[in-house]
matplotlib code that plots the C-alpha trace (Angstrom):
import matplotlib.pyplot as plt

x = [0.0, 1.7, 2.6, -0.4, -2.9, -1.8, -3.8, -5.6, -7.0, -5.9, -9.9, -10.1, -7.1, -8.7, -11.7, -10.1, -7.8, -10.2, -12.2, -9.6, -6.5, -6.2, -3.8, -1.1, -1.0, -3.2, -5.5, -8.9, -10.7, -13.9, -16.0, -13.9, -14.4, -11.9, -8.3, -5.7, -3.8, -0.1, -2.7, -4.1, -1.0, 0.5, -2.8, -2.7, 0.9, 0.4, -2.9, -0.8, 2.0, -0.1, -1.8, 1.5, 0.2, 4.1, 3.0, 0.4, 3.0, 5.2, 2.6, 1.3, 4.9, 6.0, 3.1, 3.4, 7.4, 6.9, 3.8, 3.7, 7.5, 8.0, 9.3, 13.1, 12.6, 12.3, 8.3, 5.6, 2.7, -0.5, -2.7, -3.1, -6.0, -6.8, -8.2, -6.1, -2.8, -0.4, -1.9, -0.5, -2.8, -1.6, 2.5, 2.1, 2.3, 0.5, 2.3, 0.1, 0.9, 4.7, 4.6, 2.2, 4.4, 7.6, 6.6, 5.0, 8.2, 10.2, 7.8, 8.0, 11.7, 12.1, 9.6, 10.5, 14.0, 14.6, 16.9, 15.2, 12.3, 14.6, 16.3, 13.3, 11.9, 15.1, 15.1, 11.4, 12.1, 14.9, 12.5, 9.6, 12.3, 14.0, 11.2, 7.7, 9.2, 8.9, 9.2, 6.7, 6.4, 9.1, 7.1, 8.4, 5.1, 4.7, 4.0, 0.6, 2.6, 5.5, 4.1, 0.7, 0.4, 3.3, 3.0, 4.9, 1.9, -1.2, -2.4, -3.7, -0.6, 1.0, -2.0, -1.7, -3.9, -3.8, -4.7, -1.2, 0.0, 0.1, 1.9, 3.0, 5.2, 7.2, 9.5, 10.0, 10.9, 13.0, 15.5, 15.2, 15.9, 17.2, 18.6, 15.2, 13.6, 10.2, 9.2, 9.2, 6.7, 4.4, 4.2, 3.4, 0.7, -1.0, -0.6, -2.1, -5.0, -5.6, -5.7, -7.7, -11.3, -14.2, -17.7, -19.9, -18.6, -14.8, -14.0, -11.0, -10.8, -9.6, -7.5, -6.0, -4.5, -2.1, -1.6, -1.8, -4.5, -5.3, -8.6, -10.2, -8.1, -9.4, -11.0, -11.8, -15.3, -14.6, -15.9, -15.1, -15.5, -13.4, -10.1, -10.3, -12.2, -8.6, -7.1, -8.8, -7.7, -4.2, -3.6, -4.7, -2.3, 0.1, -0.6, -1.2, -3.7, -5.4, -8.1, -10.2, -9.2, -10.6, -13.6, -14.0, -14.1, -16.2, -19.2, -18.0, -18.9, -21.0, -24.8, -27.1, -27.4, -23.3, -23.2, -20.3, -21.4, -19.5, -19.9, -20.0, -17.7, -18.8, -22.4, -22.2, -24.6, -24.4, -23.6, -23.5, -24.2, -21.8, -23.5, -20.3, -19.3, -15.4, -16.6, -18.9, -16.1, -14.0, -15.8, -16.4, -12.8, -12.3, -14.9, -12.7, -9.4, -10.4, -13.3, -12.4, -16.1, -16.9, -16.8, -20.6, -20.7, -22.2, -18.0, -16.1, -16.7, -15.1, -17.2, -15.8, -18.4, -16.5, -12.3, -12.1, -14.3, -13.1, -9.3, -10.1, -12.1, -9.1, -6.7, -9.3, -9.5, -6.0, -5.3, -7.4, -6.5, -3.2, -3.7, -7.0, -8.5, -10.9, -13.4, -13.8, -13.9]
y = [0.0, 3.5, 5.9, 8.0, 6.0, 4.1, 1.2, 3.8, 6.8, 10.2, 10.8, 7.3, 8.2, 11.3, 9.9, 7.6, 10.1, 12.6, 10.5, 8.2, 10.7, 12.8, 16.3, 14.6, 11.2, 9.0, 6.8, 5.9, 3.2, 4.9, 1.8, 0.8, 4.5, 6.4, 4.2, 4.3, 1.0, -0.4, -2.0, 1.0, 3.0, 0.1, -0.1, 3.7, 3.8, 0.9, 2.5, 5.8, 4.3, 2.7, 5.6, 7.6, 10.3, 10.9, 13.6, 11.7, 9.0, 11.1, 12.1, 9.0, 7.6, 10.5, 9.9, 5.9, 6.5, 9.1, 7.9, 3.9, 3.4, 3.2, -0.6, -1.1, -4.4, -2.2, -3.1, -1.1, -0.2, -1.9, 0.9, 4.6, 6.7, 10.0, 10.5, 8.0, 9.2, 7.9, 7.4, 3.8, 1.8, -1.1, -1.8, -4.9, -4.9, -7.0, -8.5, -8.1, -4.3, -4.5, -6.6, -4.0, -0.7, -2.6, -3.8, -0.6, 1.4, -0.7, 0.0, 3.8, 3.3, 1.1, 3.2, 7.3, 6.1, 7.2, 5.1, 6.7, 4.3, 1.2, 1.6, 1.9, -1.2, -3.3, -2.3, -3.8, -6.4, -7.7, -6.9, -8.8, -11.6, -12.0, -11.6, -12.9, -16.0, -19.5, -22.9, -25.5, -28.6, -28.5, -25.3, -21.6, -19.9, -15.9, -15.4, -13.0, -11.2, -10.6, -11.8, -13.7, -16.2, -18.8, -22.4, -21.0, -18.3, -20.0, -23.7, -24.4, -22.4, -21.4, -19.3, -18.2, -15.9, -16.7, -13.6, -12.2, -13.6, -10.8, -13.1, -10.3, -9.0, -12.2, -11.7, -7.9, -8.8, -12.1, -8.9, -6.7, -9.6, -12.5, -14.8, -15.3, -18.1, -16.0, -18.3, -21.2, -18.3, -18.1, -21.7, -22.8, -20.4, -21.7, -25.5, -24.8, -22.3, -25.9, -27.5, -25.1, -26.0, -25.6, -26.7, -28.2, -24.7, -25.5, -22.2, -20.9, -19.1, -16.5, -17.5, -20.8, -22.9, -25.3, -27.1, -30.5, -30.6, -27.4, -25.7, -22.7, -20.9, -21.0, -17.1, -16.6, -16.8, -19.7, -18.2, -17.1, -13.5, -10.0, -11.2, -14.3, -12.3, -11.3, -14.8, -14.9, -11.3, -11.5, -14.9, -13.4, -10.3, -12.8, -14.9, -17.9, -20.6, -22.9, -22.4, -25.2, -23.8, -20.2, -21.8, -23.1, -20.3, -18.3, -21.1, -21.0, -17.5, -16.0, -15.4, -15.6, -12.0, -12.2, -10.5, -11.7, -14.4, -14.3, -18.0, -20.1, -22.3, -24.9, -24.8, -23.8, -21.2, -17.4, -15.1, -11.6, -10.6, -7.9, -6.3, -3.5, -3.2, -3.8, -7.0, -8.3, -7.5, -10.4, -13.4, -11.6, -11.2, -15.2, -15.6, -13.2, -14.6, -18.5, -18.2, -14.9, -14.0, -10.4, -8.1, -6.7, -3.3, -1.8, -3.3, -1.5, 2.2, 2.9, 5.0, 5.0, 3.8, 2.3, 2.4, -1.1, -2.2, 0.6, -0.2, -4.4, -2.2, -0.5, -2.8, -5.2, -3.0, -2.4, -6.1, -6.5, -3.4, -4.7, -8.4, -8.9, -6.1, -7.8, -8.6, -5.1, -3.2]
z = [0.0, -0.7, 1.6, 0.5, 1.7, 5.2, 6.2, 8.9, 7.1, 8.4, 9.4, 10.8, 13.6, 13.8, 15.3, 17.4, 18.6, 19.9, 21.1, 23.3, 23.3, 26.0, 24.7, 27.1, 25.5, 28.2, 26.2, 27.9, 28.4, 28.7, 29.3, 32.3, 34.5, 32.4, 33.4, 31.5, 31.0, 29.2, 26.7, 25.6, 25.5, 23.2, 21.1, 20.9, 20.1, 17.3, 15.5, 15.7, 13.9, 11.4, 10.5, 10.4, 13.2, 14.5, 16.2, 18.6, 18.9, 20.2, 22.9, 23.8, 24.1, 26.4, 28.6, 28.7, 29.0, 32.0, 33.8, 33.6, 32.9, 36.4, 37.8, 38.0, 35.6, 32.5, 32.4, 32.1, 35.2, 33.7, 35.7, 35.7, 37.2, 37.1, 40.4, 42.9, 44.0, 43.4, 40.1, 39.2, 41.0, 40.2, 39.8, 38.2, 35.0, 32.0, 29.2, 26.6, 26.8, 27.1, 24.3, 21.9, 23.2, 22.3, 19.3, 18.3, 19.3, 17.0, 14.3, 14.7, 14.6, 11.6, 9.7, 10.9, 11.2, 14.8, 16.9, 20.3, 19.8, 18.3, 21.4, 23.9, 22.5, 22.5, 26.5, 26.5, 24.0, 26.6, 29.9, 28.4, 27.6, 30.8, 33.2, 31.2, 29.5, 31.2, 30.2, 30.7, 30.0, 26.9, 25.8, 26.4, 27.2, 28.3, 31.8, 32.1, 34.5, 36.4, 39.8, 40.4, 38.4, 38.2, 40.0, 43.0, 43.4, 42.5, 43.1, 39.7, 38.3, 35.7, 34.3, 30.9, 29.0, 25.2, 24.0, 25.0, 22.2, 20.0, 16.8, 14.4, 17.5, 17.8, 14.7, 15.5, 19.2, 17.6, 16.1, 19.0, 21.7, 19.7, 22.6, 23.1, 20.9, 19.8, 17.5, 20.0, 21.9, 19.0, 18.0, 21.5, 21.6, 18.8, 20.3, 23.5, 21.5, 20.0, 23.0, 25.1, 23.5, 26.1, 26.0, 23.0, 21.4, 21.6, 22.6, 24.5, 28.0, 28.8, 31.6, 31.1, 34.0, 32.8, 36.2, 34.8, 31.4, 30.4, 31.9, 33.2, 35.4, 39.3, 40.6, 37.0, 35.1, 32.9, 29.9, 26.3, 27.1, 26.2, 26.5, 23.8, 21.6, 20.1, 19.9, 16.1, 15.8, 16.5, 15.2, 11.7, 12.3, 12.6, 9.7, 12.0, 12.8, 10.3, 8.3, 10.4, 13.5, 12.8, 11.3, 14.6, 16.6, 13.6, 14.4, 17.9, 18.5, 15.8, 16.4, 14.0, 13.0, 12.8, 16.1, 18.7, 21.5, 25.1, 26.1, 29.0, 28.9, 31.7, 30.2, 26.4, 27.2, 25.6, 28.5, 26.4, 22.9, 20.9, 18.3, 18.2, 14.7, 16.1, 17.8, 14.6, 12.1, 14.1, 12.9, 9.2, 9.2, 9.3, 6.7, 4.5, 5.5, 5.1, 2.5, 0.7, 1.7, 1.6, 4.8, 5.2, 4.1, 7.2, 8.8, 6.4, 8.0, 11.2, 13.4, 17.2, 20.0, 22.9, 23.3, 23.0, 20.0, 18.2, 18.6, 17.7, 14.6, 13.0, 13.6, 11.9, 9.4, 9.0, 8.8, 5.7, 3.6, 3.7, 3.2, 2.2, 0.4, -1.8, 0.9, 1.7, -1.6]

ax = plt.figure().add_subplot(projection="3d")
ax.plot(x, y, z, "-o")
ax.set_aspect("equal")
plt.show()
């Protein structure tokens, strides 16, 4: 795609940005009382790079760099409120969000050619290498966080949570950090995806306890809910999974009108409905990807509701411009 027209139009960031942007850089999750979190600096600072915006990368880095950039293990904070002080609320960080501000970083510095953000993300590329990475079982898995969740902390642990795996990061990461064997990281996340099939609708969890056969994680809903909703996402960012295992989850989640279902996973039974456009576009995205079916029409317009459907939208979008564009023109 030329350099005219990035994969996120100028108007498209535009909307996102005013509505989830604060002037200092803090992006908001406005459906969770207005926190800010390392996810949603890395998904800001990924959408921003996509749709060229250096400016509001530059912003959204200074405030991740300054506010959450706080532990002395070169991770990020995962917490950030506006009216608690201290602000972090929570020190602990989560590795999906290291992951997506590291590999976003390295994108701004491959593509603006700036070696202050190659550099930051090789420190995170290391960090996230050194502290998140564990093996298990003959696997090398990615810890969901620093502390809380390995077999020394929790009875049915390690805990995972699949939708960490963001796959497209793993050979960016592989050149920033390459001691590290990322593509061992991505292939064991598709193995255990396969192996992590709840319920008469073979759907994953989002927290997965690998304590023996791989189940629900203890203390946590055992459902099919927000979190695995990106496991089709970022495996077809990635250019990963097989086209029966997508399928799967299509059928798995996919109501009848082609709205999102949140299942549980102990009874099969729909717990929520998404009709969002950035949740529907999910399972039209795997008919495009697997069966070259077109994307509904009513998908292919970004119009921003919520932060998070709206950031799973563009990067959707994104995704497809770029690799798929015949299902959406």
């Amino acid at each position: 795609m030329s350099q005219s027209l990035p994969p996120i139009s100028e108007a498209e960031w535009s909307l996102y940005s005013s509505r989830f942007v604060t002037q200092e850089g803090r992006v908001l999750d406005d459906a969770n009382d207005g926190i800010s979190h390392s996810e949603g600096q890395g998904y800001g600072l990924l959408l921003a790079q996509i749709a060229g915006a250096r400016a509001d990368f530059e912003r959204i880095w200074t405030f991740t760099r300054n506010e959450l950039l706080l532990r002395d293990d070169g991770l990020a904070a995962w917490k950030w409120q506006a009216d608690a002080t201290p602000n972090v609320t929570d020190i602990n960080n989560a590795t999906d969000g290291d992951i997506l501000i590291a590999y976003a970083l390295a994108r701004a510095g491959a593509g603006w050619e700036d070696p202050r953000f190659t550099e930051a993300a090789t420190r995170m590329a290391e960090a996230i290498a050194t502290q998140l990475t564990f093996e298990h079982e003959g696997q090398l898995l990615l810890s969901a966080g620093a502390t809380g969740f390995s077999a020394e902390e929790r009875e049915d642990g390690p805990v995972v949570n699949l939708s960490y795996w963001v796959f497209e990061a793993f050979p960016v990461l592989a050149e920033l950090a390459p001691d590290t064997d990322w593509d061992a990281i991505g292939q064991s996340g598709v193995a255990l995806a396969a192996r992590a099939r709840f319920s008469d609708r073979q759907m994953p969890p989002d927290w997965l306890s690998l304590a023996g056969e791989p189940r629900p994680a203890d203390g946590f809903p055992a459902e099919f809910s927000y979190n695995a909703v990106r496991i089709p996402l970022y495996l077809m960012r990635g250019g990963m999974g097989d086209a029966a295992y997508l399928t799967g989850l299509r059928d798995g989640m996919v109501g009848d009108d082609g709205e999102l279902n949140l299942i549980d996973l102990t009874t099969g039974d729909v717990t929520e409905t998404l009709s969002d456009a950035g949740y529907r576009i999910i399972p039209a995205m795997i008919s495009c990807v697997v069966d070259d079916v077109a994307i509904p029409s009513d998908l292919r317009t970004f119009a921003p509701t919520v932060y998070y459907p709206s950031t799973l939208h563009l990067l959707a979008l994104s995704h497809l411009r770029e690799n798929h564009s015949g299902c959406i023109e």
